[in-house]
LOSE-944096 format. One record per atom (N, C-alpha, C): residue in three letters; atom name; chain; x, y, z. Coordinates in Angstrom, 3 decimals. Each point is the difference from the previous one (the first is absolute). Example, Ala and Ser with C-alpha at 12.3 -4.5 7.8 and 13.67 -1.06 7.14 Angstrom:
# LOSE-944096
NODE   r  a c       c1       c2       c3
NODE Ala  N A   13.190   -5.690    7.800
NODE Ala CA A   -0.890    1.190    0.000
NODE Ala  C A    0.900    1.200    0.000
NODE Ser  N A   -0.350    1.050   -0.720
NODE Ser CA A    0.820    1.190    0.060
NODE Ser  C A   -0.770    1.090    0.730
//
This chain:
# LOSE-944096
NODE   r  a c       c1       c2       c3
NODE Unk  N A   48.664  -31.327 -111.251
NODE Unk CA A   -0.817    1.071    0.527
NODE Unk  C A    0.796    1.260    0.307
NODE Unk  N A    1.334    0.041    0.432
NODE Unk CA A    0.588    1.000    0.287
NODE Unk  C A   -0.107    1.031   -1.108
NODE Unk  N A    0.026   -0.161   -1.615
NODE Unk CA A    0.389    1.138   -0.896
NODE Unk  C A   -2.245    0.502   -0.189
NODE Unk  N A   -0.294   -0.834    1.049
NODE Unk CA A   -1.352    0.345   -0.101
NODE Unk  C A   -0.611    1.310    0.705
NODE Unk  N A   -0.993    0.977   -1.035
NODE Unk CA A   -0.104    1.392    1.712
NODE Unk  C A   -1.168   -1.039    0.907
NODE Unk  N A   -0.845    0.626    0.555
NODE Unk CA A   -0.870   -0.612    1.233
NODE Unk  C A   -1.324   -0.183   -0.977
NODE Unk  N A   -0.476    0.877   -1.219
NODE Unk CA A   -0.764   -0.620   -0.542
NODE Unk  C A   -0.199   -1.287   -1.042
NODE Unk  N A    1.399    0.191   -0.405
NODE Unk CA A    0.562   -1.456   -0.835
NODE Unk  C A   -0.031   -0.993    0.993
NODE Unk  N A    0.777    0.058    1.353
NODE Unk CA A   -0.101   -0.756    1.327
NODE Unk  C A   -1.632   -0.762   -0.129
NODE Unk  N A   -0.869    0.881    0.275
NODE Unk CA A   -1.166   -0.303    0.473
NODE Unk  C A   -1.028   -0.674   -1.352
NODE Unk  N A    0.540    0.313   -1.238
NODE Unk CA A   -0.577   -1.049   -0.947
NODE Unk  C A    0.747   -1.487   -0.204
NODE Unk  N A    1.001    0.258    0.241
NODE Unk CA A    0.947   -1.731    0.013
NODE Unk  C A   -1.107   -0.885    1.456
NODE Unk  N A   -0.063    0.674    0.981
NODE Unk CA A   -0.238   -0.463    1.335
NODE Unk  C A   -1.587   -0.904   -0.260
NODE Unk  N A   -0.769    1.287   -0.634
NODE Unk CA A   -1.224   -0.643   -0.167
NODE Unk  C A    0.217   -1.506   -1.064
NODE Unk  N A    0.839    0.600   -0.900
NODE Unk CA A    0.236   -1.162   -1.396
NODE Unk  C A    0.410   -1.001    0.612
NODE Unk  N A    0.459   -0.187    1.231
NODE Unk CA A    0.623   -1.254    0.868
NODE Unk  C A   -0.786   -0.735    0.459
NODE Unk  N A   -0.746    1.181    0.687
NODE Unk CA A   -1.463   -0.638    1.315
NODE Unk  C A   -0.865   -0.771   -0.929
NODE Unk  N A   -0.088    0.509   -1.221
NODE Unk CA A   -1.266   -0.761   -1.315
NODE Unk  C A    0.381   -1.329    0.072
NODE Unk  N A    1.463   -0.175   -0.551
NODE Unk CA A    0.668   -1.321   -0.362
NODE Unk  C A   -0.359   -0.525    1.380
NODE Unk  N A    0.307   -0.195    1.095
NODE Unk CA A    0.023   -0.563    1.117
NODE Unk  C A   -1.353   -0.492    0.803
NODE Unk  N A   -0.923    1.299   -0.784
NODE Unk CA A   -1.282   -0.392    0.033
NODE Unk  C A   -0.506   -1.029   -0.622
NODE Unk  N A    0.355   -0.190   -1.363
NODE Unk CA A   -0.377   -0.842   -0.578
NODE Unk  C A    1.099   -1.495   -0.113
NODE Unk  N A    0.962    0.040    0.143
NODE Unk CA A    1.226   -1.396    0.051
NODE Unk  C A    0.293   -0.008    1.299
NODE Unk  N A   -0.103    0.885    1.062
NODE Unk CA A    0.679   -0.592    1.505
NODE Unk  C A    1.237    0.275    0.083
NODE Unk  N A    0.541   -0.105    1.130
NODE Unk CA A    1.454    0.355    0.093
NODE Unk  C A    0.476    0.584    1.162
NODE Unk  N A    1.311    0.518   -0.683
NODE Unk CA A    0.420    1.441    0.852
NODE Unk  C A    0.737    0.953   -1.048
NODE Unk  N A    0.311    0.753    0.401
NODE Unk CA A    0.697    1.386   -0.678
NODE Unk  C A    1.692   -0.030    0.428
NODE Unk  N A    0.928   -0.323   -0.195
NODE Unk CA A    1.259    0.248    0.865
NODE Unk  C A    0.573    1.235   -1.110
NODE Unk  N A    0.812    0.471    1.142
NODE Unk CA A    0.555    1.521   -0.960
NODE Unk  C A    0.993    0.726    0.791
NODE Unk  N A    1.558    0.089   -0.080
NODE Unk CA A    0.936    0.426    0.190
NODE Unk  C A   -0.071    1.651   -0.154
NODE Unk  N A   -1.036    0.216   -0.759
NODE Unk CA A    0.367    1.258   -0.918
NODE Unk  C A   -0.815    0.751    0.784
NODE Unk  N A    0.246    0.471    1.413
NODE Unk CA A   -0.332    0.943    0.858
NODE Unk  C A    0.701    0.942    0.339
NODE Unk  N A    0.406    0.946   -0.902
NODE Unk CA A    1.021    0.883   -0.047
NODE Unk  C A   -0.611    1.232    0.933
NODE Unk  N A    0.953    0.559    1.203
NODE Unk CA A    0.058    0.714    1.058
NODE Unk  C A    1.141    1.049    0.213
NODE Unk  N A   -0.893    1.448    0.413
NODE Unk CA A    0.971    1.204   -0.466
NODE Unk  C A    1.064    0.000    0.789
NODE Unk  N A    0.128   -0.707    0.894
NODE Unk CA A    1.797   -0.614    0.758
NODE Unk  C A    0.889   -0.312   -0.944
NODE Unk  N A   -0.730   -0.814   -1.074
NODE Unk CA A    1.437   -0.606   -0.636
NODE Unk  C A    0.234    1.390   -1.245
NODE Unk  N A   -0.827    0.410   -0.106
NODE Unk CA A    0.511    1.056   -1.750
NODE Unk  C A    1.040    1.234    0.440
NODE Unk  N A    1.301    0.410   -0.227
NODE Unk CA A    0.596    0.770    0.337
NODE Unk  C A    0.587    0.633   -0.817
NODE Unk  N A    0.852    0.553    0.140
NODE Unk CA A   -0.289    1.260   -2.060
NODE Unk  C A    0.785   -0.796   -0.852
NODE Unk  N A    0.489   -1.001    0.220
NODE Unk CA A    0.921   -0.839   -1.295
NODE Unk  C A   -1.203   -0.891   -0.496
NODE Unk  N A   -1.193   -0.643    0.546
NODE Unk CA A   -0.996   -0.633   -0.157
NODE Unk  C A   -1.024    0.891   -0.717
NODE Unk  N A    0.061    0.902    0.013
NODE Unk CA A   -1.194    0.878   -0.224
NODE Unk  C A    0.845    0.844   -0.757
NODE Unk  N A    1.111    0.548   -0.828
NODE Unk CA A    0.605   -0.066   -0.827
NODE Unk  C A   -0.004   -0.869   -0.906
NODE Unk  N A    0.056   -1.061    0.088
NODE Unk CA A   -0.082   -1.297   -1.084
NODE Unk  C A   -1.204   -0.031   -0.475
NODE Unk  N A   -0.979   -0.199    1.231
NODE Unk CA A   -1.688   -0.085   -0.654
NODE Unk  C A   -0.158    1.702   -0.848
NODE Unk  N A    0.466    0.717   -0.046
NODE Unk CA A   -0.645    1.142   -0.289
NODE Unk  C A    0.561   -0.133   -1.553
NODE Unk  N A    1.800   -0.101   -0.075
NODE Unk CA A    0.185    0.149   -1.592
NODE Unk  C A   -0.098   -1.028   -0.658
NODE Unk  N A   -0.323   -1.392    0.645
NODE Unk CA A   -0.399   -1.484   -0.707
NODE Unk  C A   -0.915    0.151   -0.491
NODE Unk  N A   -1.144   -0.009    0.664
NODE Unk CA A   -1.432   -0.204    0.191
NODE Unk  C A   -1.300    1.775   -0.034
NODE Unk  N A    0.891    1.144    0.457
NODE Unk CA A   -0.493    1.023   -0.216
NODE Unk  C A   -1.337    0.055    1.435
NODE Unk  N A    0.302   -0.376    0.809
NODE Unk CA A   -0.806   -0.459    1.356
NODE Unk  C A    0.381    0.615    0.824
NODE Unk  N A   -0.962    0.631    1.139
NODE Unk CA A    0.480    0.280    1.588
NODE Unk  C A   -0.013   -0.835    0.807
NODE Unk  N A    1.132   -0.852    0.370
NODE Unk CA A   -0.075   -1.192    0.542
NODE Unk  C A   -0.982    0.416    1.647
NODE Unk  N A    0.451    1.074    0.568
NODE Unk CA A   -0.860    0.155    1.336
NODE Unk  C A   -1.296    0.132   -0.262
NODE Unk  N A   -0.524    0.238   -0.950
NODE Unk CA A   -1.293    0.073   -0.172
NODE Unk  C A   -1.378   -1.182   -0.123
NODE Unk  N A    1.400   -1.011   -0.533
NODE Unk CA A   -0.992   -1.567   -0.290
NODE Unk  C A    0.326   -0.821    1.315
NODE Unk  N A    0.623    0.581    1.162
NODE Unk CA A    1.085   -1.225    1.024
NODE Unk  C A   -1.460    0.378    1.024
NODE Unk  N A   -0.004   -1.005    0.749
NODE Unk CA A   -1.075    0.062    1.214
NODE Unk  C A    1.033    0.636    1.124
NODE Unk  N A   -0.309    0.560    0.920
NODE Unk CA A    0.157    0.902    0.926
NODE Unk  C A    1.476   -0.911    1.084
NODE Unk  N A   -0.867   -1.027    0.365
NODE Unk CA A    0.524   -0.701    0.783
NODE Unk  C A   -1.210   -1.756   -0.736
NODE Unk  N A    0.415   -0.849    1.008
NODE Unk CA A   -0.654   -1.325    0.171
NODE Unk  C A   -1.661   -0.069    0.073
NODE Unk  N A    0.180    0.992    1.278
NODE Unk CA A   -1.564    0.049    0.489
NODE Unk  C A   -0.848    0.716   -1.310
NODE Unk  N A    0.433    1.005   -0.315
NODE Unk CA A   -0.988    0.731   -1.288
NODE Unk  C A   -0.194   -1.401   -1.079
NODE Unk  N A    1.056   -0.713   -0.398
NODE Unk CA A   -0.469   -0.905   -0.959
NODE Unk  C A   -0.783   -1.119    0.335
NODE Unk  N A    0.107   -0.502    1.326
NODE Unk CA A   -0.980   -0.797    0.584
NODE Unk  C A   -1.340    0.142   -0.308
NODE Unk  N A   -0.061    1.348    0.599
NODE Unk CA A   -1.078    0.637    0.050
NODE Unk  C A   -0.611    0.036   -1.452
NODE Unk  N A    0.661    0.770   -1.229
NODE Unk CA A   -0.313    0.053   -1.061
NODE Unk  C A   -0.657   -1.199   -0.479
NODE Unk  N A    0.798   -1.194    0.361
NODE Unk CA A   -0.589   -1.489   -0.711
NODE Unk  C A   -1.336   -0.123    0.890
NODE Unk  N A    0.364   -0.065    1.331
NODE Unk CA A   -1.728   -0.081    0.597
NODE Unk  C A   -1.199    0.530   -0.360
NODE Unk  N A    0.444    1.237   -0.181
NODE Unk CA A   -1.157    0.546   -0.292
NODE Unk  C A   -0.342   -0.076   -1.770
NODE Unk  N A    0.515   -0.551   -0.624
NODE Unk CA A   -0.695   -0.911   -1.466
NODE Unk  C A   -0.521   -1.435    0.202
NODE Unk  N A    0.184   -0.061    1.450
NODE Unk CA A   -0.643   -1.784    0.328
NODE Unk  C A    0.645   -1.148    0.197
NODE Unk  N A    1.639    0.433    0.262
NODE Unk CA A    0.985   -1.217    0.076
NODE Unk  C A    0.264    0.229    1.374
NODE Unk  N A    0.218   -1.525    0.830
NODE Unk CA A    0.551   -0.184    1.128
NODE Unk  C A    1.713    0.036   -0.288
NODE Unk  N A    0.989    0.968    0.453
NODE Unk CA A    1.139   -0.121    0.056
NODE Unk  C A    0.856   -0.529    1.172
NODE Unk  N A    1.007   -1.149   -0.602
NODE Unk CA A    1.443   -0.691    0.816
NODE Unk  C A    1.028    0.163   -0.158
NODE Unk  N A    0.549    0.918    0.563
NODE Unk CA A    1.574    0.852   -0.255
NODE Unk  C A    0.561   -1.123    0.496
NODE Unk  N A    1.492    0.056   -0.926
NODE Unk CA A    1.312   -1.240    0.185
NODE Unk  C A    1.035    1.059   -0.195
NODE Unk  N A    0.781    0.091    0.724
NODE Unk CA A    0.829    0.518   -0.371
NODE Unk  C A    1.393   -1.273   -1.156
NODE Unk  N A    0.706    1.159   -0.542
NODE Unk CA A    0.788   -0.939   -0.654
NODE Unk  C A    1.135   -0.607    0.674
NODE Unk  N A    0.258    0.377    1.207
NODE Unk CA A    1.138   -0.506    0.481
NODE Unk  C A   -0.563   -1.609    0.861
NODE Unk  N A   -1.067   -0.159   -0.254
NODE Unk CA A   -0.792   -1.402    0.001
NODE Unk  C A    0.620   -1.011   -0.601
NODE Unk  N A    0.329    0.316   -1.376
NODE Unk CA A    1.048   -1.262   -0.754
NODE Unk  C A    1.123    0.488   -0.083
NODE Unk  N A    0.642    0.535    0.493
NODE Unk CA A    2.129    0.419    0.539
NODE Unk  C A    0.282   -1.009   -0.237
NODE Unk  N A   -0.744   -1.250    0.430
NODE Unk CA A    1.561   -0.952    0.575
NODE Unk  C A   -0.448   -1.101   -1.263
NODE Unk  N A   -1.105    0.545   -1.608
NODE Unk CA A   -0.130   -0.961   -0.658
NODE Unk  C A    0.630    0.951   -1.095
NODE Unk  N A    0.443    0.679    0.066
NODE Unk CA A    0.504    1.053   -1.146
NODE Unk  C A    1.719   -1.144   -0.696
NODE Unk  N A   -0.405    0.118   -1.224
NODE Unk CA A    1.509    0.180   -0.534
NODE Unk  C A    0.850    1.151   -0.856
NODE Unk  N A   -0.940    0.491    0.157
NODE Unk CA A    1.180    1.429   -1.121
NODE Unk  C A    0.737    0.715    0.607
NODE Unk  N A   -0.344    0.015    1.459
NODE Unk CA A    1.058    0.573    0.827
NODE Unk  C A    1.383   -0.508   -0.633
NODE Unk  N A    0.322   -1.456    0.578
NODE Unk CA A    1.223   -0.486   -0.203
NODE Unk  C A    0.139   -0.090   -1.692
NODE Unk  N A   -0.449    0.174   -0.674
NODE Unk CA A    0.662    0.028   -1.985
NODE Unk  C A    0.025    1.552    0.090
NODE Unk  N A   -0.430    0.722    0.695
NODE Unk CA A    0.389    1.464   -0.196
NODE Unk  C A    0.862    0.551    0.775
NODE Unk  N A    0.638   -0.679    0.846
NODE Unk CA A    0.773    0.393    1.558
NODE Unk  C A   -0.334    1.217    0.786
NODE Unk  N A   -1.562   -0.148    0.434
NODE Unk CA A   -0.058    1.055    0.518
NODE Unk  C A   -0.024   -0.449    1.680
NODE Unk  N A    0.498    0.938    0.970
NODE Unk CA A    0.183   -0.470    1.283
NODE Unk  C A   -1.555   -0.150    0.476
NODE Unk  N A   -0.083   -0.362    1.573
NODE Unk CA A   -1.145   -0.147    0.629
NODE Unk  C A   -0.412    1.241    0.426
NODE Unk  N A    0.444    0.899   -0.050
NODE Unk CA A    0.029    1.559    0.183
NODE Unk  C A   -0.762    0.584   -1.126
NODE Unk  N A    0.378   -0.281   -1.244
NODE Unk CA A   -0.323    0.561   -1.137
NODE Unk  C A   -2.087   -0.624   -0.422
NODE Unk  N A    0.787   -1.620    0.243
NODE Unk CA A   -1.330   -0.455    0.369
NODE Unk  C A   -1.500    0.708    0.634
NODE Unk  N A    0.348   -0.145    1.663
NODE Unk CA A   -0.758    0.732    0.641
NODE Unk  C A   -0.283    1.518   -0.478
NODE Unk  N A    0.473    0.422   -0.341
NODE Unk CA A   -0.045    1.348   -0.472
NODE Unk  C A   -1.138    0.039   -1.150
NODE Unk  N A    0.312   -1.252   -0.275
NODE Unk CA A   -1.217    0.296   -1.704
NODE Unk  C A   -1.549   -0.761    0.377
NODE Unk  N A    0.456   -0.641    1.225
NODE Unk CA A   -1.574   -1.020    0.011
NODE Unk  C A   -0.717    0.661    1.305
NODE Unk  N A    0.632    0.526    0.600
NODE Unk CA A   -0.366    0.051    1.737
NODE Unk  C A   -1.609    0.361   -0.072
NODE Unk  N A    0.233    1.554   -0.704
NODE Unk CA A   -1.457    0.572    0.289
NODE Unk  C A   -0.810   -0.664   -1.184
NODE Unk  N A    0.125    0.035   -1.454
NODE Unk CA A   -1.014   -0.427   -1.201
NODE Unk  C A   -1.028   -1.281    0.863
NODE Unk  N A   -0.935    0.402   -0.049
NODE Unk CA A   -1.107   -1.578    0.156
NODE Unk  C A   -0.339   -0.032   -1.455
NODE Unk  N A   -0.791   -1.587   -0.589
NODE Unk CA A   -0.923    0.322   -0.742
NODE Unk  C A   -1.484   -0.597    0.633
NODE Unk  N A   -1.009   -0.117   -0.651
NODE Unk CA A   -1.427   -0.260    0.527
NODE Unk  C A   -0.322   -0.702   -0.698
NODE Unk  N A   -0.929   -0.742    1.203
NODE Unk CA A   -0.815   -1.421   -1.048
NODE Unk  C A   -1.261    0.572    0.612
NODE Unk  N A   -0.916    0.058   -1.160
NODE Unk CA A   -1.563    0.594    0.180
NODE Unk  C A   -1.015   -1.032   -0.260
NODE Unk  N A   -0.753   -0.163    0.305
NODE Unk CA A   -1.161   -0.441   -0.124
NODE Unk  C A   -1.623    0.640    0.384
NODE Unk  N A   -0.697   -0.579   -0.719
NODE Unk CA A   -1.786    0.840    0.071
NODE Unk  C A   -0.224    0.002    1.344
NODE Unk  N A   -0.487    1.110    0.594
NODE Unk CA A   -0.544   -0.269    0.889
NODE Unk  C A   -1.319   -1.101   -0.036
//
């Protein structure tokens, strides 16, 4: 969803709610990209990779994307990622410290949705 703008956003969302309507489920999705994390080396990359304004497709903060999914009809459950820290292994095959760690999981949540 991130290389998505808000109207691409909002046709995947419905295309979800259908499936779920009809098979049951939930929705889980990491890919809640937030204008905290894009900073001009990020938004440099998306721009000459991809030809994208990365601030333009990122939700504001947490609450705006909450919100966004609610109001297409999904109940949202923020997790943050630092939820599974202590089940991670790539830390240690990549040697990155617990510093470096925290740094990359602290704030990202992803969401598990379901129909209202």
């Amino acid at each position: 969803m991130r290389y998505l703008n808000f109207e691409q956003k909002t046709q995947v969302a419905k295309n979800v709610k259908a499936l779920l309507e009809t098979y049951g489920g939930v929705y889980i999705t990491p890919d809640i990209t937030l204008k905290i994390f894009i900073d001009e080396r990020v938004q440099k990359i998306f721009s000459n990779m991809i030809g994208m304004d990365a601030n333009a497709n990122a939700f504001e903060n947490v609450e705006a994307a909450e919100k966004f999914f609610n109001d297409l009809g999904f109940t949202v459950e923020k997790h943050p990622f630092a939820e599974i820290k202590d089940e991670l292994v790539s830390p240690q095959k990549l040697g990155l410290t617990e510093e470096q760690v925290r740094q990359a999981i602290d704030a990202p949540v992803f969401f598990v949705m379901r129909l209202k």
